[in-house]
N, C-alpha and C positions, 0 to 999 in steps of 0.2 A: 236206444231208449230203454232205460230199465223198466220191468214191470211188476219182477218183485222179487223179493230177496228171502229166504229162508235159511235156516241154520237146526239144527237139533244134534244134541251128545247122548250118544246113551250107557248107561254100563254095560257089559258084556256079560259081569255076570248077572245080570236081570234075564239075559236073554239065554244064558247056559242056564240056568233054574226053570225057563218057560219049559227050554226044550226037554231038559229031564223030565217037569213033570206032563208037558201036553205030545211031546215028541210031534211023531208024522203029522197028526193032525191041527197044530203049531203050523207046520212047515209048508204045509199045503193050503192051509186056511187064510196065510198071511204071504206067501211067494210066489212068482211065477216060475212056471218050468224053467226057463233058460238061465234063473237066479238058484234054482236047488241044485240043478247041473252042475254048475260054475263052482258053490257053495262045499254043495258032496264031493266032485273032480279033487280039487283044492284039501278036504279032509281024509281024501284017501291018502295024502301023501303026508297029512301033518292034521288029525284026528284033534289034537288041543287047539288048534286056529277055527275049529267049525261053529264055533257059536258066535267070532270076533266076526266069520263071513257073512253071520246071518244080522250080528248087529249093526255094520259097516251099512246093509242096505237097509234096514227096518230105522235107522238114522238119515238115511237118504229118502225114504219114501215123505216121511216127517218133517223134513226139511221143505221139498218139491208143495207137499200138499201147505205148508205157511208159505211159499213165495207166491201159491197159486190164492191167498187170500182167504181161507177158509180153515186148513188146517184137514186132520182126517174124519169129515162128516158131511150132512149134505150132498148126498150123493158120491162120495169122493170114496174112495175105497184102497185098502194094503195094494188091493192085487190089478185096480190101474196104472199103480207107478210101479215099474218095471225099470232095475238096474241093468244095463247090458254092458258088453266091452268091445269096444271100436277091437280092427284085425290087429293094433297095437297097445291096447290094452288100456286103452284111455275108458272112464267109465263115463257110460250116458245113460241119458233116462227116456224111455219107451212109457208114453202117456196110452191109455184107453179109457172107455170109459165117461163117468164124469168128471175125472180128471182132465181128459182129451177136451171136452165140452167147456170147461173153464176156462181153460188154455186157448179157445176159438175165442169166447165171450170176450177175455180182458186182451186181445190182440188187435191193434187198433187195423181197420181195415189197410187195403194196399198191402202191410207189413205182414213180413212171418216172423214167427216166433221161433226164438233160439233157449236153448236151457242148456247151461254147463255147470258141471256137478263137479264138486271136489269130496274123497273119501280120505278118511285115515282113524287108525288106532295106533292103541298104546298096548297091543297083546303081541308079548314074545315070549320065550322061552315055554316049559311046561308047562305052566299055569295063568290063561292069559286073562283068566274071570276075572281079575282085578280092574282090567283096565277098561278102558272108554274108545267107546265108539262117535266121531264127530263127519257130517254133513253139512257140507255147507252149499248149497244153491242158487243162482242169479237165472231169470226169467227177464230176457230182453226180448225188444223188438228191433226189426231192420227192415228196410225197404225190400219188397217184396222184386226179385230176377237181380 
């Protein structure tokens, strides 16, 4: 049973101008550790890709917070929705929070709740501000064991 469904694009370079002009405090005010890690890890080996990392998940969080029926307010916060990577590199989403609280409320009892997230951009080469960052999210239910 689906429970909701989210989508968000963002441009990349909206989010390479954030970071030039807010930097660290940007980075820290809107991500979680294991998303700066992943983010940074990632730009030490390809510096032009770090703002597509950081829009890939600020696309995903926006996504997560419209399936969850609200959007980012309402208690709902950047730094509830947590992008992580399965040991294979598949991307999930780590709710806390009143994100996690929403995600109880719209979960019809008996049933848990599944969320699978899809990421991708359009940044390659030197210069990848041009392109777009897209999230797409599904928020289903399943019979709970």
């Amino acid at each position: 049973m689906i429970l909701g469904i989210g989508t968000d694009m963002t441009r990349i370079g909206r989010i390479d101008e954030t970071l030039q002009k807010h930097g660290e405090r940007f980075v820290q005010r809107c991500f979680g550790a294991q998303e700066i890690e992943k983010v940074e890890k990632s730009a030490a080996a390809a510096p032009h890709l770090r703002a597509a990392g950081y829009a890939k998940r600020w696309a995903a969080k926006e996504a997560c917070a419209k399936a969850l029926g609200f959007g980012i307010r309402d208690d709902i916060y950047l730094k509830d929705i947590i992008v992580v990577n399965s040991p294979d590199g598949q991307p999930q989403l780590v709710l806390s929070g009143g994100a996690k609280d929403r995600l109880t409320a719209i979960t019809p009892q008996g049933m848990t709740a599944r969320i699978d997230v899809s990421l991708t951009d359009e940044a390659s080469g030197e210069k990848p501000a041009g392109g777009m960052a897209l999230a797409f999210v599904v928020i289903s239910a399943e019979a709970a064991g």
